[in-house]
TIVEXDO-858729 format. One record per residue (C-alpha): x, y, z; residue in one letter; residue number from 1. Coordinates in steps of 0.2 Angstrom, whole numbers, plus 5000, padded with zeros to 4 digits. Example, Ala and Ser with C-alpha at 12.3 -4.5 7.8 and 13.67 -1.06 7.14 Angstrom:
2
<atom u="5062" v="4978" w="5039" type="A" seq="1"/>
<atom u="5068" v="4995" w="5036" type="S" seq="2"/>
END
This chain:
230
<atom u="5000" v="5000" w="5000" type="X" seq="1"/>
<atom u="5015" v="5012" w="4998" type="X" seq="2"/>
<atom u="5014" v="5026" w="4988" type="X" seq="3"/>
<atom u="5024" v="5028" w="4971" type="X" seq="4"/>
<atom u="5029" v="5044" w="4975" type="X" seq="5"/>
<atom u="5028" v="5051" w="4993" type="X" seq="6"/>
<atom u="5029" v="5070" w="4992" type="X" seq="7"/>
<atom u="5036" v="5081" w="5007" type="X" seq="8"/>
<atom u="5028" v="5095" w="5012" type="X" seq="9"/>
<atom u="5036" v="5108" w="5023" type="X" seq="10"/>
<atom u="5026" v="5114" w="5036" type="X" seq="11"/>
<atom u="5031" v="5134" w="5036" type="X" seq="12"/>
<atom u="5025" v="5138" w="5055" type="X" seq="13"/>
<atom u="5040" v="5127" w="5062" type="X" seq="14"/>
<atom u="5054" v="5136" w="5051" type="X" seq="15"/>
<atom u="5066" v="5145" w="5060" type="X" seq="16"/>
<atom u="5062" v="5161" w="5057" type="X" seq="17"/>
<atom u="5078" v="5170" w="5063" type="X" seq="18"/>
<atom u="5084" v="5159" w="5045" type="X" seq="19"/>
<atom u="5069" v="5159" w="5035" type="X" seq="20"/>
<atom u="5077" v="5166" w="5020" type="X" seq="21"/>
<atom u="5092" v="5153" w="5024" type="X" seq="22"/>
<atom u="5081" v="5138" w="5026" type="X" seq="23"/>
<atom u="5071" v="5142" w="5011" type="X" seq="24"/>
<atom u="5085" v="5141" w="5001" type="X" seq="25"/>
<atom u="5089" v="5123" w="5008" type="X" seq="26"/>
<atom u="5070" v="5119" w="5004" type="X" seq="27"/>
<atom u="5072" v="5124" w="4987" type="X" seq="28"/>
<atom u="5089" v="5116" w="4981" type="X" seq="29"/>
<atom u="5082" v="5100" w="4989" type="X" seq="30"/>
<atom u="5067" v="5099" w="4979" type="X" seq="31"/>
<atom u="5054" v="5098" w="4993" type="X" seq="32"/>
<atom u="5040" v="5095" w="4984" type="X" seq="33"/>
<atom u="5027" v="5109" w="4995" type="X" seq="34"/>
<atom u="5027" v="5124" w="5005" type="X" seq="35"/>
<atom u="5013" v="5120" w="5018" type="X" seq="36"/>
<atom u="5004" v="5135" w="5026" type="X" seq="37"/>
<atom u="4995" v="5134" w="5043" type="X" seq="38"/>
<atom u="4982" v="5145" w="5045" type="X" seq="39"/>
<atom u="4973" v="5145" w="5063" type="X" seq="40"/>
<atom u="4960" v="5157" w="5068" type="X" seq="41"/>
<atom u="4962" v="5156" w="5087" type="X" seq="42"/>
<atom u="4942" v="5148" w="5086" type="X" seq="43"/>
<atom u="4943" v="5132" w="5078" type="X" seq="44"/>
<atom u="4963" v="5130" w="5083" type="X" seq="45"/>
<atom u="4973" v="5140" w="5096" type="X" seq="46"/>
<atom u="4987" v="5150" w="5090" type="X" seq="47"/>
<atom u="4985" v="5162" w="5077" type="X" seq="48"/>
<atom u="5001" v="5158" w="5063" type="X" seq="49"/>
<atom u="5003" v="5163" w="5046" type="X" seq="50"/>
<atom u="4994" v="5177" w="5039" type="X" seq="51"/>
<atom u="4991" v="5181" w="5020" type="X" seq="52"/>
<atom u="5004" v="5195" w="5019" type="X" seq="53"/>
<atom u="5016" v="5184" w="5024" type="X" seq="54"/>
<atom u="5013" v="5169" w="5015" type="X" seq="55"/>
<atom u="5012" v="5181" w="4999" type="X" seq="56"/>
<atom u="5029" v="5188" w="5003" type="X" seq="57"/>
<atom u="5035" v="5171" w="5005" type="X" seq="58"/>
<atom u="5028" v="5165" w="4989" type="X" seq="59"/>
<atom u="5038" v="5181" w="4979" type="X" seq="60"/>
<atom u="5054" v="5171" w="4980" type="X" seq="61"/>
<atom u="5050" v="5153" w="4979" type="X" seq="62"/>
<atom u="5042" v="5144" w="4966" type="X" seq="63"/>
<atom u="5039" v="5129" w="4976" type="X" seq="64"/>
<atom u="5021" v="5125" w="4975" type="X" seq="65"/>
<atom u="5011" v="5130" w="4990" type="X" seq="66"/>
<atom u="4999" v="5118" w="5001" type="X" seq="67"/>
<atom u="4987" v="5128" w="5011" type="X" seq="68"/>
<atom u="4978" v="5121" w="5028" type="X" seq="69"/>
<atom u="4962" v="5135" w="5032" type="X" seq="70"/>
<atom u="4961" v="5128" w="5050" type="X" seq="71"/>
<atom u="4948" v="5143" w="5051" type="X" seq="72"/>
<atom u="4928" v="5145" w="5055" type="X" seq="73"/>
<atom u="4920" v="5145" w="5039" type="X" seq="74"/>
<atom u="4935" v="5147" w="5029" type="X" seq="75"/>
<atom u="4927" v="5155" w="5011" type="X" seq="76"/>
<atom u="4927" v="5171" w="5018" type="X" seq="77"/>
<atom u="4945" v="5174" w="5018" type="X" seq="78"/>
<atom u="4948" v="5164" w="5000" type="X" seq="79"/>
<atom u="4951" v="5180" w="4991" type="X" seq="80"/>
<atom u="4962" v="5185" w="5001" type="X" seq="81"/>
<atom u="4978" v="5176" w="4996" type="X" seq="82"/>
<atom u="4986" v="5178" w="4978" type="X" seq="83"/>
<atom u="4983" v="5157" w="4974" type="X" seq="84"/>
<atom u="4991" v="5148" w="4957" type="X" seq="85"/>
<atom u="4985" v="5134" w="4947" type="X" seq="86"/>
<atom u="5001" v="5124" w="4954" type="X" seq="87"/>
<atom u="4993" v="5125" w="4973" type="X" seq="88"/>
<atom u="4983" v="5115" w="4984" type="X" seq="89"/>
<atom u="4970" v="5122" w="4996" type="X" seq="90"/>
<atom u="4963" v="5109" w="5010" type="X" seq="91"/>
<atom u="4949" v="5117" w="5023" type="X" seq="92"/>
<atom u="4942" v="5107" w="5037" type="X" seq="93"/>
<atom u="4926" v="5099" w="5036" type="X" seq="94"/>
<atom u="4920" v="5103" w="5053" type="X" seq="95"/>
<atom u="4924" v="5122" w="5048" type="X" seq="96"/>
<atom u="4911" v="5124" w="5033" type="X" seq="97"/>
<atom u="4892" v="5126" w="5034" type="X" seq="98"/>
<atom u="4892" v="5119" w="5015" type="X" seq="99"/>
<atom u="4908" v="5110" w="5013" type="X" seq="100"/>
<atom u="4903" v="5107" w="4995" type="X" seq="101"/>
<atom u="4898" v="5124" w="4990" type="X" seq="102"/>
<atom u="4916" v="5130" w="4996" type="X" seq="103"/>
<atom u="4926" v="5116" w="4986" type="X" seq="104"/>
<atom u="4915" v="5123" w="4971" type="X" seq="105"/>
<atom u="4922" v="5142" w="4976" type="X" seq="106"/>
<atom u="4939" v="5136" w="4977" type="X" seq="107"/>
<atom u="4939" v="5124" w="4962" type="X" seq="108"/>
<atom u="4934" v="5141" w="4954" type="X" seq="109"/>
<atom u="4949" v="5150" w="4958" type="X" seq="110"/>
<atom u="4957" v="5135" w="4950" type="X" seq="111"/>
<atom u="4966" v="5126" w="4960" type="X" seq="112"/>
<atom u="4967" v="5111" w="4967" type="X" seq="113"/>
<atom u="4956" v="5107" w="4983" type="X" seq="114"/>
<atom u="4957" v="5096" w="4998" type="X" seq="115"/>
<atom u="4947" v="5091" w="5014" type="X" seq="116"/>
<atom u="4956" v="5089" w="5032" type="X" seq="117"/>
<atom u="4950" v="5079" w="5045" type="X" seq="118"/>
<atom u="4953" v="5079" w="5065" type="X" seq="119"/>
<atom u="4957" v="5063" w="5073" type="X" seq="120"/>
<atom u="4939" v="5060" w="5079" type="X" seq="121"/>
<atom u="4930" v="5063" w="5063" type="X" seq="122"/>
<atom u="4923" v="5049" w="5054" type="X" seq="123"/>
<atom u="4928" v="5044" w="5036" type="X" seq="124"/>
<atom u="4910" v="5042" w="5032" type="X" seq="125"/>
<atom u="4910" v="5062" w="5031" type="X" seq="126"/>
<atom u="4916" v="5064" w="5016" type="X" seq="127"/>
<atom u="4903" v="5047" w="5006" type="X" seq="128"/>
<atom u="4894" v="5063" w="4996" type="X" seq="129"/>
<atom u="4910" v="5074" w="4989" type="X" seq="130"/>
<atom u="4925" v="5061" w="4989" type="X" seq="131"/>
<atom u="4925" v="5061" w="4971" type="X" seq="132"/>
<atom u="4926" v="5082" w="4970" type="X" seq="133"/>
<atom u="4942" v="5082" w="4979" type="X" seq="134"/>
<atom u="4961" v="5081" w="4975" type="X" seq="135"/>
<atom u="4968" v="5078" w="4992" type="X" seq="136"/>
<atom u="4963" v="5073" w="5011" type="X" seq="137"/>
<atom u="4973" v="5079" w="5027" type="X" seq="138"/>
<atom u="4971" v="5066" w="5039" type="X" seq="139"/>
<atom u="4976" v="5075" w="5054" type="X" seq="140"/>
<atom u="4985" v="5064" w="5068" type="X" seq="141"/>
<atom u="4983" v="5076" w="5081" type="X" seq="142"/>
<atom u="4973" v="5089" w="5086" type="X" seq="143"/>
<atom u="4972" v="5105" w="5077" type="X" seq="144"/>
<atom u="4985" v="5119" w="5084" type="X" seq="145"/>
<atom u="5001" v="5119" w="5092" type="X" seq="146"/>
<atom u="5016" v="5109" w="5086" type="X" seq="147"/>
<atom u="5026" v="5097" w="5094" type="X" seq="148"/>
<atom u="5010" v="5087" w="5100" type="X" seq="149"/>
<atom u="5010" v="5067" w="5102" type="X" seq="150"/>
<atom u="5002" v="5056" w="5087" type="X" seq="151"/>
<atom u="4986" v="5048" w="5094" type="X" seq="152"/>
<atom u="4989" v="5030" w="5091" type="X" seq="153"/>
<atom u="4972" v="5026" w="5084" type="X" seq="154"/>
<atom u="4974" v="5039" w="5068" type="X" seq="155"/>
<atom u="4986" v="5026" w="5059" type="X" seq="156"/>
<atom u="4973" v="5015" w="5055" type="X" seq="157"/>
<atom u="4963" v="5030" w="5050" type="X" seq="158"/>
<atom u="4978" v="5032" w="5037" type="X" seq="159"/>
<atom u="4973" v="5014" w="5033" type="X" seq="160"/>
<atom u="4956" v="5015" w="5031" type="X" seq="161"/>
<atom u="4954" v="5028" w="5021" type="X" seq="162"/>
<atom u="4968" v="5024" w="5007" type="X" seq="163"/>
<atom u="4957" v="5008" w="5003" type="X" seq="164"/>
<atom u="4942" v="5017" w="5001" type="X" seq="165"/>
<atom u="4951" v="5030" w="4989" type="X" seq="166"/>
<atom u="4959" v="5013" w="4982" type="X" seq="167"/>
<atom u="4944" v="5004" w="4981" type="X" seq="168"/>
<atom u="4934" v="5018" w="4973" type="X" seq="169"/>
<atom u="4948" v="5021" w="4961" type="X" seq="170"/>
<atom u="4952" v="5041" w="4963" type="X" seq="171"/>
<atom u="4966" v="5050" w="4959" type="X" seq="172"/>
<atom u="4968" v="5061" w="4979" type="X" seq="173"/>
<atom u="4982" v="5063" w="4986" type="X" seq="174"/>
<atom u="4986" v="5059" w="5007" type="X" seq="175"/>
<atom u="4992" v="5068" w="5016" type="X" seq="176"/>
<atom u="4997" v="5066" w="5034" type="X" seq="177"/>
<atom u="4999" v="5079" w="5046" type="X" seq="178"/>
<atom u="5003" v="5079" w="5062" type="X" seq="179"/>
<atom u="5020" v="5072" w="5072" type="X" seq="180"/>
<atom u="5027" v="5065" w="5056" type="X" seq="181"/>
<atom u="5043" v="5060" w="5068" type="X" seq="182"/>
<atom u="5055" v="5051" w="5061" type="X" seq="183"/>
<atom u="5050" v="5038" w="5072" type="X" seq="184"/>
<atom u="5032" v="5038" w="5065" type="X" seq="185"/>
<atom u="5035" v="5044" w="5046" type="X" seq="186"/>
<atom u="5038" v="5021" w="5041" type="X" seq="187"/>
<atom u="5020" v="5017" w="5049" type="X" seq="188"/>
<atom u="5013" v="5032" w="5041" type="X" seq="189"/>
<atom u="5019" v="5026" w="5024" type="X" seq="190"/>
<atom u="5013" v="5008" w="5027" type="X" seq="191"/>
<atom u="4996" v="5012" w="5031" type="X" seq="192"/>
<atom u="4995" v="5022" w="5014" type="X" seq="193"/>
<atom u="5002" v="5040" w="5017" type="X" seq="194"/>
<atom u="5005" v="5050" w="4999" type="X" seq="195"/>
<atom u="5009" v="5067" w="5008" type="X" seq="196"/>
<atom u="5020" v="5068" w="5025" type="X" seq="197"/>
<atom u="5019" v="5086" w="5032" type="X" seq="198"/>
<atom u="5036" v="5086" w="5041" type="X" seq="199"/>
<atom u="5038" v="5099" w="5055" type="X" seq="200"/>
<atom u="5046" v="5100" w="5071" type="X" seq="201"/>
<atom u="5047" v="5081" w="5074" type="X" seq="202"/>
<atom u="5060" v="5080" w="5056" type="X" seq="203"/>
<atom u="5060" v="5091" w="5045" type="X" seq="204"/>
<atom u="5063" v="5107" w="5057" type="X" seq="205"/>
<atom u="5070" v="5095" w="5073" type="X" seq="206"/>
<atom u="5081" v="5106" w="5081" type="X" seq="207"/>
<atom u="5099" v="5106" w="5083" type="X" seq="208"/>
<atom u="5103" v="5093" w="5067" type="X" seq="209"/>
<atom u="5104" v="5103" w="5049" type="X" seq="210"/>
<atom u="5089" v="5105" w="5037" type="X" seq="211"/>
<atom u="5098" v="5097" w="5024" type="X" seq="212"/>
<atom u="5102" v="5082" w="5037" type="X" seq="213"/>
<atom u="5083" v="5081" w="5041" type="X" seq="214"/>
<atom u="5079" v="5080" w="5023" type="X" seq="215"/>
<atom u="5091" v="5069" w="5020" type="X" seq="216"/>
<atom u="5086" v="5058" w="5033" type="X" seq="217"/>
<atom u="5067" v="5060" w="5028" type="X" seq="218"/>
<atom u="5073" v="5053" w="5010" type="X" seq="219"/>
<atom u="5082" v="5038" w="5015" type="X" seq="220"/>
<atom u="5066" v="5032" w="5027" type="X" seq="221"/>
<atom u="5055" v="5034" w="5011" type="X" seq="222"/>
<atom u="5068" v="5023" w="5002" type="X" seq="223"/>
<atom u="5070" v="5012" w="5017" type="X" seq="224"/>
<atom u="5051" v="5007" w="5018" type="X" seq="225"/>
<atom u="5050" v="5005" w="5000" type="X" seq="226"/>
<atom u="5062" v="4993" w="4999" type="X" seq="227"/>
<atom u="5056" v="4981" w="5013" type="X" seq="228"/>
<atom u="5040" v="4982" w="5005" type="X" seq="229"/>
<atom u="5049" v="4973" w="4991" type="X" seq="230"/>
END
């Protein structure tokens, strides 16, 4: 069940941001794959991180494609706010929208491509009446907010689950994972079926080692589980 080509996405609100320019760089010669922006509301999640003036500053000096995460009470209302590209992914929370499936039309719209995130405690069932109108599901593996929370065991078999319904149902979405994607927990992430590992404090951004270590690190246990798979 592992993916062909597992994508890393580097999750923005755990950069250093005394380096930011620094460790963009790093980003961009290692060819991560996504520049994920957290947006939290301080309702829906604590922690307010990541407004649009400076994820549009960011995005004037990286072509690396963005993957937005609206963690934000009905997130439509703030769509227009942010300069988006056809190359970008934008991924709100179904328990944030009144009419998920009106708001995935308004973003398809703006042409990009649209995801739906889940919480830990939100069933797959959720998403029976739209799967097919989407291009990537979050499954988030803790709660949404703060970094540097534990994985809640249970969400694995989440991962699971819902690859073989996307599987079974033949669709082309991407899955993404987000959520302590430690080094430790990035191999059972990617057997259960994970396309998209966000990678934050836990390993891409783990203090004290080098980003480019962290990458490389990232890289060879994408390889590693890969080949035992063999």
């Amino acid at each position: 069940m592992i993916a062909n080509n597992v994508k890393i996405s580097a999750s923005i609100m755990c950069i250093d941001w005394l380096n930011a320019g620094e460790q963009l760089k790093v980003l961009e010669e290692e060819n991560i794959d996504y520049l994920h922006w957290d947006l939290l509301d301080g309702f829906f999640a604590p922690d307010y991180i990541l407004g649009s003036t400076i994820i549009n500053q960011f995005r004037t000096v990286s072509n690396i494609p963005s993957d937005y995460h609206l963690m934000i009470e009905e997130p439509s209302r703030l769509f227009d706010t942010f300069e988006f590209s056809s190359k970008d992914t934008v991924t709100i929370h179904q328990e944030c929208s009144k009419n998920l499936h009106r708001d995935l039309i308004k973003l398809r719209n703006k042409g990009v491509r649209v995801g739906v995130a889940l919480c830990p405690a939100t069933p797959l069932q959720t998403l029976d009446y739209i799967i097919e109108d989407i291009d990537q599901i979050i499954i988030m593996t803790v709660n949404p907010g703060y970094s540097g929370q534990p994985l809640i065991p249970q969400t694995i078999r989440k991962i699971y689950d819902m690859k073989k319904i996307i599987n079974d149902a033949r669709l082309d979405i991407m899955l993404s994972v987000d959520g302590n994607v430690s080094f430790e927990n990035i191999p059972p992430m990617l057997n259960a079926g994970a396309d998209v590992l966000v990678g934050g404090t836990s390993s891409l951004f783990k203090p004290n080692i080098s980003l480019k270590n962290n990458i490389k690190k990232i890289k060879n246990l994408i390889k590693d589980v890969k080949k035992n798979e063999i």
